[in-house]
N, C-alpha and C positions, 0 to 999 in steps of 0.2 A: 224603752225607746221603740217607735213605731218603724215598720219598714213603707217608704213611700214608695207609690204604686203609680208615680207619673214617670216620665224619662229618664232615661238615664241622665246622669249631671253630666255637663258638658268634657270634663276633662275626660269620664269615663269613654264617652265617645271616641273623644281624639285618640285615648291610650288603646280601642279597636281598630279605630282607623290604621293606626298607625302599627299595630300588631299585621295588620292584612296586608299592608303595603310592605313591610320587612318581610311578610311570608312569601311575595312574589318577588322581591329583588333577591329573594335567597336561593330561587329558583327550584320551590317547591317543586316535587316530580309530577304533578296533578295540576300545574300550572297552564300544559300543554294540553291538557284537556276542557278544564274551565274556559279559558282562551278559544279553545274549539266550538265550545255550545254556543257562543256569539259569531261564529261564522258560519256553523254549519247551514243557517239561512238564506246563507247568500247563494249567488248563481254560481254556477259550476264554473267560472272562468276565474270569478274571483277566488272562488275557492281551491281553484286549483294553484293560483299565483300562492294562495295563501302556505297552501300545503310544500312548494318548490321552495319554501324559505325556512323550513323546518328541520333540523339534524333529526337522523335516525333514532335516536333518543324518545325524543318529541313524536315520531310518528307511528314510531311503536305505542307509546302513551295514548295517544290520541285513539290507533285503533282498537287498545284493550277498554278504552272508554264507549265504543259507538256500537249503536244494537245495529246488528246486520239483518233482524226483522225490519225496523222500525226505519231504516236507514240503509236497504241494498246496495242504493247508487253510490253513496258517500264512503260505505264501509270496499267499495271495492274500489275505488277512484283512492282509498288512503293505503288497502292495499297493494294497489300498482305502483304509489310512490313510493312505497317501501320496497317492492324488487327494485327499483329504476336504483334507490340510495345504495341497499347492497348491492348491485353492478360495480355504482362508481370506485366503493369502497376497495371491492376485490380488482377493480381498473388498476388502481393507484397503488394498490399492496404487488400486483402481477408487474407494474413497470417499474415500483421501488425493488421487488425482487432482478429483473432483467438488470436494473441500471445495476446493481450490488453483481451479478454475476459479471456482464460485461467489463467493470471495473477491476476485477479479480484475472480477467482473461490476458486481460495484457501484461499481467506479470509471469504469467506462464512463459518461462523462458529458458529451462532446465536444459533440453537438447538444443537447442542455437547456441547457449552460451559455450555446452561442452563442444556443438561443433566449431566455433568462433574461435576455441583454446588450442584446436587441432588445428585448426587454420593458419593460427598464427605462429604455433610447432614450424607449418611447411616451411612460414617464411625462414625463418631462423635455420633450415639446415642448413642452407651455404656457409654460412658462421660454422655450424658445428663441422662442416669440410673439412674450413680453412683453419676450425682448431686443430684438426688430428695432423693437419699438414704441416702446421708449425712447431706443434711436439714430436712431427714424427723427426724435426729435424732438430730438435733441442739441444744433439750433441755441439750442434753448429751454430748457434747464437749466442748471445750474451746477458746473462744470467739479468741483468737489468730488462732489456726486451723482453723479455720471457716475464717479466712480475707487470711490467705497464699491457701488455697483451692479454695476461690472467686475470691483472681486474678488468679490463675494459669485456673480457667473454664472459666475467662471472657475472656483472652488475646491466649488461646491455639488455638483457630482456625489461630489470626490471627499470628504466631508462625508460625502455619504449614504452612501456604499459603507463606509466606515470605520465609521461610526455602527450602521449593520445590521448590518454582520461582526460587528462588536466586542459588538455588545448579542445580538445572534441568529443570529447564524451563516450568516443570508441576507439577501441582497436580497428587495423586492419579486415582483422576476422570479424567485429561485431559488426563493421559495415554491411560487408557481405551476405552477412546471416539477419540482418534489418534488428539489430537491439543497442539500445544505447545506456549507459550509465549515468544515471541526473539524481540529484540530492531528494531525500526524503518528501521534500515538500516539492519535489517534481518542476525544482528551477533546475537551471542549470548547475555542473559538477564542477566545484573549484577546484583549481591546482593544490590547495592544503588535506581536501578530501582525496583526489587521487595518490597524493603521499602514504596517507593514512591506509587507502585500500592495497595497498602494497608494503606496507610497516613490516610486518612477520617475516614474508620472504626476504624484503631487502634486509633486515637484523642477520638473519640466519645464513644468507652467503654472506652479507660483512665478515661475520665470525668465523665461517670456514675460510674465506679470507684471511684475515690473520694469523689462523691455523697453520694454513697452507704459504703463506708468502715464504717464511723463514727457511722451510724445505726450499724453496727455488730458489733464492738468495744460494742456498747453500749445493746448488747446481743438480739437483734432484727433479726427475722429470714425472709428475706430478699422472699423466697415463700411461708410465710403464711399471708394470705391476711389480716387479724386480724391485725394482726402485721405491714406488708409494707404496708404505706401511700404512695400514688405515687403524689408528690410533683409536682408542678410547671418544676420544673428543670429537671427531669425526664422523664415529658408528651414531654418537648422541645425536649430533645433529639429523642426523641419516635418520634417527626415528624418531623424531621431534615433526620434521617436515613433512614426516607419513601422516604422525595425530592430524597434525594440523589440516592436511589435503584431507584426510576424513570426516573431521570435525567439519568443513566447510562444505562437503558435501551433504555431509545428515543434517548440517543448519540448514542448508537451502530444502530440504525436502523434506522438512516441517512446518514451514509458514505460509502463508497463503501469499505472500508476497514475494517469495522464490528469494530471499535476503540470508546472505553465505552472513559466515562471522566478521570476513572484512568489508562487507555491508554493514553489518551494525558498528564495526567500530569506528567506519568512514559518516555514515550518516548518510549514504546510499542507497538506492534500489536501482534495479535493471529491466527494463520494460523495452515492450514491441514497439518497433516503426514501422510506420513513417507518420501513419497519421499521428500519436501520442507523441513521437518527437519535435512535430509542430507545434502541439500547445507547449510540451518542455522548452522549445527552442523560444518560443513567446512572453515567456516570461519575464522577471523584472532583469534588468542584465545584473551581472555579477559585480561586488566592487572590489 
């Protein structure tokens, strides 16, 4: 059988054609270059438009393609758009970096919150006054008074802190110190998340609570040393609620998010105001 020496047969064509067109929609690396030798004839304006539509990619391509003998003008007109692209690149990587830092900054909140907690110590010493002034007179009340007084001084802090989370997002002291507590996703903080960021403490005076009721029932004055034996069950709690103050402090000063352990089990974060508590405050309301 002879080999014919006229054209190719017609499908063979198509199945080129169509091999050249799959090699450019495949987006050969050599595409950007081919592409180029049909422009490089045009006027510098065009070709300059030509080259501003080009990714880095492509103009690198382009320039490993063009003789900087044969083509001075062109090889440095595709070099200039290649610094002008690495600019924009390092533009957008320098303000994706800014926005990522500034983002991180407002969680920085380690000393406002501890001085926020001192803050809120101050308010509560008249309570602690008017505790020592009611024990100091224990001999002279009634053993009932004295257990409705004991819970209302054991459970009152955590009352307030619940009460403020839940309705406003802050304490007393966080006002003062500009930080507000708002849910992970930086809505506002529901009253079932401020429950939850106080769960631990409020568990652990309940129990000393029940601990301690049955002594006062039983007319035992609970700050005279005479009198309170500190049991077993007592001492535990005593250094439960150490862990636990430690644990919350080494959480918070390990995450970029300054998030204690009753952050994470509230679902919580603590961030700067006033400008961030604007957008918290704008969000979708609570239901």
């Amino acid at each position: 059988m002879g080999f014919s020496s006229g054209p190719a047969p017609l499908h063979g064509r198509c199945f080129i054609m169509a091999w050249c067109s799959a090699l450019f929609a495949a987006g050969d690396p050599h595409v950007g270059a081919i592409k180029h030798i049909h422009m490089r004839d045009k006027d510098h304006d065009s070709y300059s438009e030509y080259l501003s539509t080009l990714s880095l990619e492509e103009l690198l391509d382009i320039h490993s393609h063009i003789s900087q003998e044969k083509h001075p003008d062109r090889y440095e007109l595709v070099k200039s758009f290649i610094e002008i692209k690495n600019k924009e690149i390092d533009g957008v990587i320098q303000e994706k970096f800014d926005e990522e830092i500034l983002s991180f900054d407002k969680y920085k909140t380690f000393w406002k919150r501890f001085s926020a907690g001192f803050i809120d110590a101050i308010i509560f010493i008249p309570l602690a006054v008017l505790n020592h002034i009611i024990w100091g007179h224990a001999s002279e009340l009634q053993p009932f008074f004295l257990v409705i007084w004991y819970i209302i001084e054991s459970l009152s802090f955590s009352v307030y802190s619940i009460l403020m989370h839940g309705k406003y997002g802050q304490t007393i002291g966080k006002v003062l110190m500009d930080v507000k507590v708002i849910d992970v996703s930086e809505k506002p903080l529901t009253f079932s998340q401020a429950i939850l960021r106080d769960i631990i403490p409020l568990i652990l005076n309940i129990i000393i609570l029940v601990i301690n009721l049955p002594k006062i029932f039983g007319g035992a004055n609970i700050l005279d040393p005479d009198q309170n034996t500190y049991d077993a069950a007592i001492f535990l709690m005593t250094f439960v609620s150490l862990l636990w103050f430690l644990a919350e402090v080494l959480t918070m000063l390990t995450n970029k998010k300054r998030r204690a352990l009753h952050d994470y089990i509230a679902g919580s974060v603590v961030i700067k105001c006033p400008n961030q508590c604007i957008q918290a405050d704008a969000a979708k309301p609570r239901r």
